[in-house]
PDB file with one MODEL, atoms N, CA, C and O in Angstrom:
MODEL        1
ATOM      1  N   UNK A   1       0.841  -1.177   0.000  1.00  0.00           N
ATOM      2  CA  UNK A   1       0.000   0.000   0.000  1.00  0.00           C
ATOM      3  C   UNK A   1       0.889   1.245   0.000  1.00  0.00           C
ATOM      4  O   UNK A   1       1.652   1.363   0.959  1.00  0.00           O
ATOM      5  N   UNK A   2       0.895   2.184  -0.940  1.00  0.00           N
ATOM      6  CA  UNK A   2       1.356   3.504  -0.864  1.00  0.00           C
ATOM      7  C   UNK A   2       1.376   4.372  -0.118  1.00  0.00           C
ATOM      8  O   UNK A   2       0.310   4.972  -0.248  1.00  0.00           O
ATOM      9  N   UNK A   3       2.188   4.988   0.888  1.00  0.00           N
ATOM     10  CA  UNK A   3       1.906   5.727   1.506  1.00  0.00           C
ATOM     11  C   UNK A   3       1.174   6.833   1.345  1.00  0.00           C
ATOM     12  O   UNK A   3       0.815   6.942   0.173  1.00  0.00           O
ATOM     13  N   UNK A   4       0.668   8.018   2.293  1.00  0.00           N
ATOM     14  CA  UNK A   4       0.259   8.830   1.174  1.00  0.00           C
ATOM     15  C   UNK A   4       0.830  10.072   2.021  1.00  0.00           C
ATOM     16  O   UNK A   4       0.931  11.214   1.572  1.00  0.00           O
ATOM     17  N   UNK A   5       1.314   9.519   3.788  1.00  0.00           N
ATOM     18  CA  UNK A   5       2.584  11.034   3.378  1.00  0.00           C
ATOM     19  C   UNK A   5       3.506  10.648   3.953  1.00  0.00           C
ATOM     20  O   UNK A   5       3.400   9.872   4.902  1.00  0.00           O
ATOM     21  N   UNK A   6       4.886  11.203   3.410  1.00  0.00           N
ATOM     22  CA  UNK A   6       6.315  10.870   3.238  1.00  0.00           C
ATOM     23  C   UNK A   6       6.626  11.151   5.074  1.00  0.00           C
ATOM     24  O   UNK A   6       5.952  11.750   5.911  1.00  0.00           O
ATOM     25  N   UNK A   7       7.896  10.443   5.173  1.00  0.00           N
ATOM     26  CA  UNK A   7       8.165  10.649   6.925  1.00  0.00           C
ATOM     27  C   UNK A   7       8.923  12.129   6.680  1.00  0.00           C
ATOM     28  O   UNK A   7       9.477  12.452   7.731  1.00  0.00           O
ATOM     29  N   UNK A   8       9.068  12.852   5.916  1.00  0.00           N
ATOM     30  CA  UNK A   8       9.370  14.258   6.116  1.00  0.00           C
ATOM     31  C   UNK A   8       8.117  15.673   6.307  1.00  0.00           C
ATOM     32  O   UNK A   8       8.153  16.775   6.856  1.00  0.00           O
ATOM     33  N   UNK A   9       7.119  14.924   5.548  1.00  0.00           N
ATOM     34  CA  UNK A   9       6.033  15.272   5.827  1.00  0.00           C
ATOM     35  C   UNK A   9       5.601  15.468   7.389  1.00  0.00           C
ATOM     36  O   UNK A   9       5.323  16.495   8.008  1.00  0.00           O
ATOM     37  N   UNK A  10       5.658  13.835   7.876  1.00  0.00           N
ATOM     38  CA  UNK A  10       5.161  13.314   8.739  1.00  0.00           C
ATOM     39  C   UNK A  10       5.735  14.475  10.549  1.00  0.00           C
ATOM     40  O   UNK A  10       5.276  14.891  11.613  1.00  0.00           O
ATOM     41  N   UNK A  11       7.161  14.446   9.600  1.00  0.00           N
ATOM     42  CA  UNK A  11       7.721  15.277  10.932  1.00  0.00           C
ATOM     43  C   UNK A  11       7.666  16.613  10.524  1.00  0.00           C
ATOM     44  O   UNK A  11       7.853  17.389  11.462  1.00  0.00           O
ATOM     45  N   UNK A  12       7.455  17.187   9.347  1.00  0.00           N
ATOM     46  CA  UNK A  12       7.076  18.872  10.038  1.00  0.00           C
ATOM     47  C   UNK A  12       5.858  18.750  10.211  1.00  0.00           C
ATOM     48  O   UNK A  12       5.548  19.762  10.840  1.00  0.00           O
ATOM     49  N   UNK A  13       4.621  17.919   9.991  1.00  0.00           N
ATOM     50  CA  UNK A  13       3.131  18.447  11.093  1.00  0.00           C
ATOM     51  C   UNK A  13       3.567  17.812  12.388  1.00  0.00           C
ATOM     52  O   UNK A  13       2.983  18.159  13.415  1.00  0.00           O
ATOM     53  N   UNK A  14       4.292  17.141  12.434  1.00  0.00           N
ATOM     54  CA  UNK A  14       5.050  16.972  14.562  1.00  0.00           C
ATOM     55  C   UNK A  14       5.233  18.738  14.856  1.00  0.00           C
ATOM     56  O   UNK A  14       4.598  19.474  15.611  1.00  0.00           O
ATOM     57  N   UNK A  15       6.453  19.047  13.851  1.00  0.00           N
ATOM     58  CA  UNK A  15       6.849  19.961  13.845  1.00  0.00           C
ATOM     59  C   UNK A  15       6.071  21.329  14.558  1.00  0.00           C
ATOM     60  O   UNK A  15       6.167  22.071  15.535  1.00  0.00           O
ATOM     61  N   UNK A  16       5.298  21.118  13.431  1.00  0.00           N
ATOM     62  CA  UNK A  16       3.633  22.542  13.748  1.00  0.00           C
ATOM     63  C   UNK A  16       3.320  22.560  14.845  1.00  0.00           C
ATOM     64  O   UNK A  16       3.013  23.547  15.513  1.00  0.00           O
ATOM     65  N   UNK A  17       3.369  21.273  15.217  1.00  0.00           N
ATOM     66  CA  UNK A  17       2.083  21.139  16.714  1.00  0.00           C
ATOM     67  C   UNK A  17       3.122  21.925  17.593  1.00  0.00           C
ATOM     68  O   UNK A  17       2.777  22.948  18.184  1.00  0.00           O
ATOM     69  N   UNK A  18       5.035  21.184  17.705  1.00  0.00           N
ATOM     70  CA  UNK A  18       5.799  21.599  18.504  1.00  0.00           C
ATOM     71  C   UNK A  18       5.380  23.320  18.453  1.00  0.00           C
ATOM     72  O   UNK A  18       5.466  23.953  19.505  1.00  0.00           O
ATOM     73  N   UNK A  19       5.054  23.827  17.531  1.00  0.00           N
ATOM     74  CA  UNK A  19       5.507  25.281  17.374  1.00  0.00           C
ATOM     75  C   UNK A  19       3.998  25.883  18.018  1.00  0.00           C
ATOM     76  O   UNK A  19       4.025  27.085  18.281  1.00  0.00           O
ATOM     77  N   UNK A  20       2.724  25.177  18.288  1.00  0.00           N
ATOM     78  CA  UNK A  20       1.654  25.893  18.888  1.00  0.00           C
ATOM     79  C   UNK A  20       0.417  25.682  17.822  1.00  0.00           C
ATOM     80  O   UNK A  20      -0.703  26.174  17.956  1.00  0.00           O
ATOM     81  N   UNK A  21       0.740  25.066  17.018  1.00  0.00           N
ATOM     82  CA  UNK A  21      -0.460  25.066  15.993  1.00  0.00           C
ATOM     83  C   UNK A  21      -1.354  23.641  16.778  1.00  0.00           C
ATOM     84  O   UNK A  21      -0.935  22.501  16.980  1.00  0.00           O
ATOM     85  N   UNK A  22      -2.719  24.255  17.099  1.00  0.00           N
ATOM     86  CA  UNK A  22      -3.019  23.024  17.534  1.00  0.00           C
ATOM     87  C   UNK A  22      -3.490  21.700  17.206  1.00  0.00           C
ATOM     88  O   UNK A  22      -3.804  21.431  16.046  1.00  0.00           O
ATOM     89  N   UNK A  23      -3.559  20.907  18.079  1.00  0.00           N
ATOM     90  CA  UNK A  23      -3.957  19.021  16.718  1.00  0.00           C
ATOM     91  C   UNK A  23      -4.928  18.910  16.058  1.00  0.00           C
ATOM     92  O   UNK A  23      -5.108  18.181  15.083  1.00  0.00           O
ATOM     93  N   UNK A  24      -5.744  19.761  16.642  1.00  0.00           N
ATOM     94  CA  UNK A  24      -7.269  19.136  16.127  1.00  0.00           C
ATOM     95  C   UNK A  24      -6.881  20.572  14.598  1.00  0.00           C
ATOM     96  O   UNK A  24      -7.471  20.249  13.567  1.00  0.00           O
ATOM     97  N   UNK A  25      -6.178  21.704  14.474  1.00  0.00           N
ATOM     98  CA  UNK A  25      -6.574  22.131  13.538  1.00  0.00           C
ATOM     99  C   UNK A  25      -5.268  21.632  12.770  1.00  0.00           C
ATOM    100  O   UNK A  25      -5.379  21.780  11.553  1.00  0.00           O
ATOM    101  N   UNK A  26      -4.333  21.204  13.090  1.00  0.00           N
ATOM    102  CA  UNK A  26      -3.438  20.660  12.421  1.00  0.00           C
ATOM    103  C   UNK A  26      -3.815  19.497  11.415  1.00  0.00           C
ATOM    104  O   UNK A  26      -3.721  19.582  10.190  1.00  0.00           O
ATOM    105  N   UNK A  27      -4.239  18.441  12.101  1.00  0.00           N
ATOM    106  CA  UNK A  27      -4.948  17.544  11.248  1.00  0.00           C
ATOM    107  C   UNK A  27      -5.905  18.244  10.334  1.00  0.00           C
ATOM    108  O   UNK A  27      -5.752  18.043   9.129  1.00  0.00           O
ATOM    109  N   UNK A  28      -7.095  19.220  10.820  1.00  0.00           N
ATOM    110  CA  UNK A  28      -7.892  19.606  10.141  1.00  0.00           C
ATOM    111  C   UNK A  28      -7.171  19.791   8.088  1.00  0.00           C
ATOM    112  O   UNK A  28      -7.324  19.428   6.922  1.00  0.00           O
ATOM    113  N   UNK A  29      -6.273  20.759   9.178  1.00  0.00           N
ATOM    114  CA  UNK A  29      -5.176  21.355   7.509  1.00  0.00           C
ATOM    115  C   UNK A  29      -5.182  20.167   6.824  1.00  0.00           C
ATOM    116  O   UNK A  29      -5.822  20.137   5.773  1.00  0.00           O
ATOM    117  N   UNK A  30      -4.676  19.298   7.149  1.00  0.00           N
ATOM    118  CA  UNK A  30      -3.748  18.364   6.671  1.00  0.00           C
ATOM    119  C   UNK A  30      -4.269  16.947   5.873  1.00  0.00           C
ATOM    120  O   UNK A  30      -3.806  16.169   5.039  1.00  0.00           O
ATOM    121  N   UNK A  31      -5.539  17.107   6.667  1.00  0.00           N
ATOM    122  CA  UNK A  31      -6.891  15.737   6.592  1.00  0.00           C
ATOM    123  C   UNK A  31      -6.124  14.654   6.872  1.00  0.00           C
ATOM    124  O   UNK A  31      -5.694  13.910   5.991  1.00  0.00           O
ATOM    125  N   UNK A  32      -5.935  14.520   7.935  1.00  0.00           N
ATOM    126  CA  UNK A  32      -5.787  13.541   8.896  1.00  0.00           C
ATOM    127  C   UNK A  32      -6.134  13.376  10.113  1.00  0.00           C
ATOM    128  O   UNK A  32      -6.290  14.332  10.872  1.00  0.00           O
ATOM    129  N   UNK A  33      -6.328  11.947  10.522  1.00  0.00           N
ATOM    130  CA  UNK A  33      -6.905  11.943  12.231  1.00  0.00           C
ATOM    131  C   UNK A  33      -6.134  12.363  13.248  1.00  0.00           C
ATOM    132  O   UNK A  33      -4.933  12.591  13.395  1.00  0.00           O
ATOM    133  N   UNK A  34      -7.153  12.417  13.952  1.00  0.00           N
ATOM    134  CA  UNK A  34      -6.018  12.753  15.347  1.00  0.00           C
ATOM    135  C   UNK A  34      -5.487  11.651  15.968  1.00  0.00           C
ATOM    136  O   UNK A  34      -4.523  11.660  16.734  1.00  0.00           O
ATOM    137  N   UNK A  35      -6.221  10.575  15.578  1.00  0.00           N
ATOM    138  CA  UNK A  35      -5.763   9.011  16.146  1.00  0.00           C
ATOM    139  C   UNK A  35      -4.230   9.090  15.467  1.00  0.00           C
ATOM    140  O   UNK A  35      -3.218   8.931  16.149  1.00  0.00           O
ATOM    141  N   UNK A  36      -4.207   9.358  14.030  1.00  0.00           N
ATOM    142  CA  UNK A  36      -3.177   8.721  13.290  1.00  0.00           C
ATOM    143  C   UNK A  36      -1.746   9.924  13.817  1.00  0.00           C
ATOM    144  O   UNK A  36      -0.580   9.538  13.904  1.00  0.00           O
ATOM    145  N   UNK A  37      -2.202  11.389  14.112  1.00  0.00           N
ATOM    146  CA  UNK A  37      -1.228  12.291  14.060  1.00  0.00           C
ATOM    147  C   UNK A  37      -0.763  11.697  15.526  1.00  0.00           C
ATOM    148  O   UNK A  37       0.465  11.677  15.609  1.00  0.00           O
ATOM    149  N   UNK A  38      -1.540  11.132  16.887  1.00  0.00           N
ATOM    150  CA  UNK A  38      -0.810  10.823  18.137  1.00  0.00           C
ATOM    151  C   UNK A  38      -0.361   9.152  17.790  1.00  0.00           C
ATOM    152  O   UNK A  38       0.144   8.566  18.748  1.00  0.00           O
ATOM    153  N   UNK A  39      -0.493   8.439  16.636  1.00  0.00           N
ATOM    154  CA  UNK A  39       0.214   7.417  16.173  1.00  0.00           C
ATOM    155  C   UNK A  39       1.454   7.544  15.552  1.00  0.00           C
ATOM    156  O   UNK A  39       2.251   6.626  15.358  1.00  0.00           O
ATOM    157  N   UNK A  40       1.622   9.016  15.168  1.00  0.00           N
ATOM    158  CA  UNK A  40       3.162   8.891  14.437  1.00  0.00           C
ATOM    159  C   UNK A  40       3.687   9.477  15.546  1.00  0.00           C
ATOM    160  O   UNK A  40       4.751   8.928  15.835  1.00  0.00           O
ATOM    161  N   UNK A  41       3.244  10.821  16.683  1.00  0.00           N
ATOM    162  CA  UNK A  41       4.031  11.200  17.352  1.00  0.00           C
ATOM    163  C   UNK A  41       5.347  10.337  18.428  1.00  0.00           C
ATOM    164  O   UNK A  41       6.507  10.618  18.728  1.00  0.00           O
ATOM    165  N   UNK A  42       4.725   9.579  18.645  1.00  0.00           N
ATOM    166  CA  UNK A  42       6.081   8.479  19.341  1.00  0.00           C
ATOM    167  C   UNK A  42       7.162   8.034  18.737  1.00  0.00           C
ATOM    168  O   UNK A  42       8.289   7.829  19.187  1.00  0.00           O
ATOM    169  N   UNK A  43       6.641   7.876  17.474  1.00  0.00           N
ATOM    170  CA  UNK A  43       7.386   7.517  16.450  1.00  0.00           C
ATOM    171  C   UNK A  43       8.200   8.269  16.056  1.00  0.00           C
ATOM    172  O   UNK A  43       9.419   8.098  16.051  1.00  0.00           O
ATOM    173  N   UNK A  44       7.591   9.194  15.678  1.00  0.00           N
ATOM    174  CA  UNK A  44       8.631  10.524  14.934  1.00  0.00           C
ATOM    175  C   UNK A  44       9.101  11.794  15.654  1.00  0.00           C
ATOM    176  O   UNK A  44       9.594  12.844  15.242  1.00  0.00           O
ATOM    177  N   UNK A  45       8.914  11.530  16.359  1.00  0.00           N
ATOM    178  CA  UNK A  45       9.131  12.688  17.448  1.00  0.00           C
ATOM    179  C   UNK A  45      10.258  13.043  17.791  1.00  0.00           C
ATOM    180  O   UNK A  45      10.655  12.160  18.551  1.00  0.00           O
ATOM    181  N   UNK A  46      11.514  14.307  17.624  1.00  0.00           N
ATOM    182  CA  UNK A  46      12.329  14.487  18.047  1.00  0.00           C
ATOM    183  C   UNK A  46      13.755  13.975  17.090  1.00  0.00           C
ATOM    184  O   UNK A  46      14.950  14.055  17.374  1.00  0.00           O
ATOM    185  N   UNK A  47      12.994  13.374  15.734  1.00  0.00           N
ATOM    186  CA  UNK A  47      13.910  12.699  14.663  1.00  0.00           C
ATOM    187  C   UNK A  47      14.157  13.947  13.852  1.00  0.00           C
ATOM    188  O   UNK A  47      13.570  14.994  14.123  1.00  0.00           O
ATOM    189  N   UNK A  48      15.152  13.832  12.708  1.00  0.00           N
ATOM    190  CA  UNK A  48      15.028  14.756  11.760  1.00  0.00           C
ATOM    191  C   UNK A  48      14.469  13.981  10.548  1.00  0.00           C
ATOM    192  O   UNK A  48      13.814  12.941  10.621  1.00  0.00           O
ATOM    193  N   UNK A  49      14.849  14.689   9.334  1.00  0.00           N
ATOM    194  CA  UNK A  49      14.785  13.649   8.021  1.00  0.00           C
ATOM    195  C   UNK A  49      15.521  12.101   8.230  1.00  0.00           C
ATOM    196  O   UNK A  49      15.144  10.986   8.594  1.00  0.00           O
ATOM    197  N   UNK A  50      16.492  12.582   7.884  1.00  0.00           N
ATOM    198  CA  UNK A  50      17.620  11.490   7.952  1.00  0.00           C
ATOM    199  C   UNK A  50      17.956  10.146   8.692  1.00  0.00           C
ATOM    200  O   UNK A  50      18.410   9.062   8.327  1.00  0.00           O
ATOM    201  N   UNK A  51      17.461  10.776  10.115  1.00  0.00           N
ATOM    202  CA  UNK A  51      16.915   9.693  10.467  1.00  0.00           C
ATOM    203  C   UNK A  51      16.099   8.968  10.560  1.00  0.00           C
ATOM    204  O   UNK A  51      16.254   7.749  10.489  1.00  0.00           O
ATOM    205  N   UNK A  52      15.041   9.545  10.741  1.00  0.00           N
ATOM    206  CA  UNK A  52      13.343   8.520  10.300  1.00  0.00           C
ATOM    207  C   UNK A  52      13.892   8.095   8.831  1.00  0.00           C
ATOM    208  O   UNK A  52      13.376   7.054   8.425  1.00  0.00           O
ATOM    209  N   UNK A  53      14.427   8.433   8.335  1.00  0.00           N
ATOM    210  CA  UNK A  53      14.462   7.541   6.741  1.00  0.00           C
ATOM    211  C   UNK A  53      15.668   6.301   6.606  1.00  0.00           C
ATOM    212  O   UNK A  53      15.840   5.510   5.679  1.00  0.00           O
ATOM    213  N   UNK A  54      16.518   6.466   8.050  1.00  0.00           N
ATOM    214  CA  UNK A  54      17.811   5.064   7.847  1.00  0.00           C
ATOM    215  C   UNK A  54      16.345   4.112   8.966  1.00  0.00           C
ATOM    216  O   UNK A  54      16.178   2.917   8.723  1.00  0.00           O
ATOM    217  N   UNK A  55      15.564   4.703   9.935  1.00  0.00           N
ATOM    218  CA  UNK A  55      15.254   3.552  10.950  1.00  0.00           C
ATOM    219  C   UNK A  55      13.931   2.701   9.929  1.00  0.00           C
ATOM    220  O   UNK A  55      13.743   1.507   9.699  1.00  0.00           O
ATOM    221  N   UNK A  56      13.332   3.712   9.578  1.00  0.00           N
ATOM    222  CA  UNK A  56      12.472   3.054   8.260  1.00  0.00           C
ATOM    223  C   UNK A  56      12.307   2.618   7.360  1.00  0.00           C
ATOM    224  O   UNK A  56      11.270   2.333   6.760  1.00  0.00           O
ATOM    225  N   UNK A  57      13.964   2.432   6.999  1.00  0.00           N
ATOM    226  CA  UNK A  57      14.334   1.593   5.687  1.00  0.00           C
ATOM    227  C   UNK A  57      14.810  -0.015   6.263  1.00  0.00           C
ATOM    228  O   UNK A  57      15.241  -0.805   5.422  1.00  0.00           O
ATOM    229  N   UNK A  58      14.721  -0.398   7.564  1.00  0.00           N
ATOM    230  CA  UNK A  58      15.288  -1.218   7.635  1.00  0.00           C
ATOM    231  C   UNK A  58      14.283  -2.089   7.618  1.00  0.00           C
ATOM    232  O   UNK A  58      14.512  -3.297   7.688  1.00  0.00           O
TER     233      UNK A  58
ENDMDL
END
């Protein structure tokens, strides 16, 4: 199945929220859940590019 957004994506809407934009309108922007945006946050949280892309290639 295709993703449909990239883990660079994934970490600047982490990004947004870090900066004050809040979840529920973050997702709104973005059309995504809020289930799925506090499903990547553990995940991606605190990574840059580079790395979410060596731990996710493996």
């Amino acid at each position: 199945m295709k993703k449909r957004f990239t883990e660079e994506k994934i970490i600047g809407f982490i990004k947004e929220a870090e900066a004050g934009l809040a979840v529920d309108a973050l997702c709104r922007k973005h059309g995504i859940g809020s289930s799925t945006f506090y499903k990547w946050k553990p995940e991606f949280d605190g990574m840059d590019v580079s790395h979410a892309e060596t731990i996710l290639s493996r």
